[in-house]
N, C-alpha and C positions, 0 to 999 in steps of 0.2 A: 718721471725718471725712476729706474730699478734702482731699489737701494737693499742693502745687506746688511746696514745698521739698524742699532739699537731700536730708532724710531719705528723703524718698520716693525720689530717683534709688537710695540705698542698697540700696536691695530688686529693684530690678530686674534681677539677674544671677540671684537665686533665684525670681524671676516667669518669665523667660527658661527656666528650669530646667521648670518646671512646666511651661509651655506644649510645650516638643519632650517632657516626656513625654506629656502629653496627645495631642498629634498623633503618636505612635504606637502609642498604644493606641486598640483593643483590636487589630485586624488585623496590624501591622506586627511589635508583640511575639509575639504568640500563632498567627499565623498557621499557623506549622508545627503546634503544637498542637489548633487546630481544624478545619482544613481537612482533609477536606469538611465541610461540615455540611448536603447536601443532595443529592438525586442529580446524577450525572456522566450527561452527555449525549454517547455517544461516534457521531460524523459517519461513514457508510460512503455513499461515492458511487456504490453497485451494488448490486444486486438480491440478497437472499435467496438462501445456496446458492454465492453469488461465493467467490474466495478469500476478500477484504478481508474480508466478511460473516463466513464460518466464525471466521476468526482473531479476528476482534473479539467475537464470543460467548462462543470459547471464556478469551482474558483475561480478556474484561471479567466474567464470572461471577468470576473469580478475585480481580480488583483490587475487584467488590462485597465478596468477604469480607474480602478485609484492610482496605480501608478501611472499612469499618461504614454504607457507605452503595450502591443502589442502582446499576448501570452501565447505560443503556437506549441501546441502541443506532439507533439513527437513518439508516435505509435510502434515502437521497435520491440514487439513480438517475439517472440520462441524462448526455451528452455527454461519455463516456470520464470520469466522475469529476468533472467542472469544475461541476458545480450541488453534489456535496455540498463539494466546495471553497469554493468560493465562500462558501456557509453560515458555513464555519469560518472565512473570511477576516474575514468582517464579524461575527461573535460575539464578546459582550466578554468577554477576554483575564484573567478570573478564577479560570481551572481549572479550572469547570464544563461547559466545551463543549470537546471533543478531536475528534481524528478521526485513522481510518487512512489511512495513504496509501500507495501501490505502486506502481510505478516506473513504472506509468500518469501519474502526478504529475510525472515528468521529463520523459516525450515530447513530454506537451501542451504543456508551454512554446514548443516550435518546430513542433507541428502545430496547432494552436489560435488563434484570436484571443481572447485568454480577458481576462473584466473583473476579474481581479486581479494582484497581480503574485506570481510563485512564490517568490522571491528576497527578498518583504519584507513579505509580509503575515501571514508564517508563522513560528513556532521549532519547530525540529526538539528532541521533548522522548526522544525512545530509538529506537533500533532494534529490531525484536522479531524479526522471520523470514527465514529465503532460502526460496525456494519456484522448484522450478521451472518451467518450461514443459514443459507434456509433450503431443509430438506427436501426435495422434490420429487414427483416419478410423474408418471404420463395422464391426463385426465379422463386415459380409456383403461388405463390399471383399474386391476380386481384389489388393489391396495388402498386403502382409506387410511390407515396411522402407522405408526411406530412396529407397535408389537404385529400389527398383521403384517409388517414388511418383514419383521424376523424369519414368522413363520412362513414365510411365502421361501423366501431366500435359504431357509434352513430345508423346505422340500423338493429344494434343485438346486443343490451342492456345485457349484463350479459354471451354473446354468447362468448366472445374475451378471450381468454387466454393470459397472458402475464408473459416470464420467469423472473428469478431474479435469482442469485448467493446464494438465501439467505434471509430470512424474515428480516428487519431491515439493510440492508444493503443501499448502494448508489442505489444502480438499485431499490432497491425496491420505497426507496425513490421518486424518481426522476421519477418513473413511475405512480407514486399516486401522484406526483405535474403536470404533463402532465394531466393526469385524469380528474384532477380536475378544471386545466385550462378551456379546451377546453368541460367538460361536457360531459363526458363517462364513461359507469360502465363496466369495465375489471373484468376476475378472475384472481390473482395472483398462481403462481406455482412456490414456492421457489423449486432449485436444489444446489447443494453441490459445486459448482463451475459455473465458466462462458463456461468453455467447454462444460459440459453436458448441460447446458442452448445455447446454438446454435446449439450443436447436435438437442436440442428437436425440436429447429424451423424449423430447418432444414427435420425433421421428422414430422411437423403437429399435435404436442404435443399442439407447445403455439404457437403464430400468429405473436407475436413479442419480442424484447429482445432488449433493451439499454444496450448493450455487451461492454465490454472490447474491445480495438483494436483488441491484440493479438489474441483471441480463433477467432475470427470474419474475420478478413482480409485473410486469406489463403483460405475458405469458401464463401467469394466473388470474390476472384480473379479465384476461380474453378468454378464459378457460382451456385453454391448451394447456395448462401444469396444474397438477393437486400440490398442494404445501401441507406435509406433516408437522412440520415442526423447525424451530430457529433452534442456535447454539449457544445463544447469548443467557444467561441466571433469569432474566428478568425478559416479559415480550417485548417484540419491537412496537412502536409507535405506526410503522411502516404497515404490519401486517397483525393488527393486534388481535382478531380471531383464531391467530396460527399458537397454539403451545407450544411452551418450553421440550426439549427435552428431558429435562428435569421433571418437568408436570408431566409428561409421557412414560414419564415410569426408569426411566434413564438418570438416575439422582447423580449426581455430581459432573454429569458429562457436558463440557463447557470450552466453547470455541469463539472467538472475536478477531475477527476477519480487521482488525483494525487500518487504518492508513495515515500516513504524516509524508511530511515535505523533508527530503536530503538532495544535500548538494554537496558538491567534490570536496574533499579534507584541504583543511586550510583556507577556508572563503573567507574573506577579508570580515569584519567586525559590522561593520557599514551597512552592508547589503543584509545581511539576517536581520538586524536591528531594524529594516526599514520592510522589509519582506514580513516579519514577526508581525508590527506593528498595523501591517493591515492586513493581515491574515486573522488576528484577534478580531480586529473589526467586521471583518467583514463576516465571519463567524458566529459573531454575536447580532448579526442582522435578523428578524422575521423571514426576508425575502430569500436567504440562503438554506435558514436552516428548513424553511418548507420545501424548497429545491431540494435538500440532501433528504429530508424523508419519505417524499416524492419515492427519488429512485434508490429507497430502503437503510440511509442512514443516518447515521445521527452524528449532527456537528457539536465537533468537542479538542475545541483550540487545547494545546500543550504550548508550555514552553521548550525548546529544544533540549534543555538539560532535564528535561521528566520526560521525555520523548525518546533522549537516550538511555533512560535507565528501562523504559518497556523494550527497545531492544534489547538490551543486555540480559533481560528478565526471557525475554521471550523466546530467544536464539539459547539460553539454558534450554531453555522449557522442552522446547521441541527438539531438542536433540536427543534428550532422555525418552520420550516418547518415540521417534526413528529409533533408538536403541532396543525399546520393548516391543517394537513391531518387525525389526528385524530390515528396517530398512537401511540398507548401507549406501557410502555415497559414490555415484558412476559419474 
């Protein structure tokens, strides 16, 4: 029977009770417990063969087995990374849709008119690799290091092609701060990815390319690419024959192609926590980390709050550097 009296008010702290459990069940309680419950959709903004691409293969097979559910990666190409950004930008923020990013992700912010914002569309969920840059030109080049590409470049002024993954991107960057060091006029030849940008070199397209490990390393171990030199302070593991820039006479010139896992702003607590947890693991495995040195990188789990402060570090960094290179953003 509806009643309006007094007795009825009595029951309403144990109706109250009911009600916040119902509103967090079943997702809120159990969340960590069931999630996933369906495939993970992980966002690579570059072509088949890229770095972003190889690294996201090789976890996300891994993060399929621990999780119990599928990882299918998601190859959405063009404009230096900002289409498959974007994707992730506007994806609802339940776990199901991630994405890699590489410090491609910071440049753009100050080379780009980009329609999301990097700073708030996004949570930085782990850090997973450093990767470096590693210098390249053709293995029928009259070029052997560093300073003989100066001079080569310096006695055909406007003559020199040079690839990029991408207008605004790290390579681009980091090729117009060489430039500029050393006092030589290159043309740029943005390509859709780091693949087709070593194919090209490789083909006599462009002359040289601060490549990705991965597209790059297979290419000099067949001897189709010469390697001058990485961008990383210390050599890679990957290519430990290849000098620094630094050791080539280049003192402080320093690049790190890094990459970590983001997913849409506002992803529930549950999914990162369970995503983190075996992304550590699996990072700290032998079988991983000889896969990432494999195809030239080095596994190096972050937690997402030190993951976002190298964005925040890094998206400075390379803004000041577009500023002294004179690159503005289209």
């Amino acid at each position: 029977m509806y009643c309006e009296t007094e007795c009825c008010d009595n029951r309403k702290p144990w109706l109250r009770a009911i009600s916040a459990a119902a509103l967090l069940s079943p997702y809120a309680v159990h969340a960590a417990d069931t999630y996933p419950n369906r495939p993970i959709r992980m966002i690579v903004g570059s072509v088949p063969g890229s770095a972003p691409d190889t690294l996201a293969r090789i976890l996300g097979q891994r993060l399929g087995e621990e999780l119990g559910q599928q990882v299918v990666v998601d190859n959405r190409a063009g404009a230096t990374g900002a289409i498959g950004a974007k994707q992730l930008a506007t994806a609802q923020p339940d776990g199901y849709t991630l994405g890699i990013a590489s410090a491609a992700f910071a440049t753009t912010a100050s080379t780009m008119t980009l329609n999301y914002d990097v700073r708030k569309d996004f949570q930085a969920v782990a850090g997973i690799a450093s990767v470096p840059l590693i210098l390249v030109v053709s293995s029928a080049s009259e070029v052997t290091s560093v300073s003989a590409l100066v001079t080569h470049a310096k006695a055909r002024p406007g003559a020199v092609n040079y690839a990029s993954p991408g207008a605004g991107g790290l390579q681009h960057l980091v090729t117009e701060a060489f430039s500029q060091l050393v006092g030589i006029n290159m043309v740029h030849i943005p390509y859709k990815g780091g693949s087709l940008a070593v194919t090209a070199v490789v083909g006599g397209e462009a002359q040289l390319f601060f490549s990705g490990m991965p597209p790059a390393l297979p290419l000099i171990q067949q001897g189709r690419l010469r390697a001058l030199a990485v961008t990383t302070l210390k050599r890679s593991p990957s290519a430990p024959n290849v000098p620094t820039m630094h050791e080539s006479g280049f003192k402080g010139f320093e690049a790190d192609n890094w990459h970590g896992i983001l997913a849409p702003a506002n992803i529930p607590g549950a999914p990162v926590a369970r995503i983190n947890q075996v992304l550590s693991k699996a990072l700290a495995t032998p079988g991983i980390q000889q896969r990432f040195l494999a195809a030239g990188g080095e596994a190096q789990w972050s937690s997402g709050a030190d993951f976002q402060k190298l964005l925040n570090a890094e998206i400075e960094r390379w803004a000041k550097v577009a500023k002294a290179v004179g690159i503005k953003p289209q």
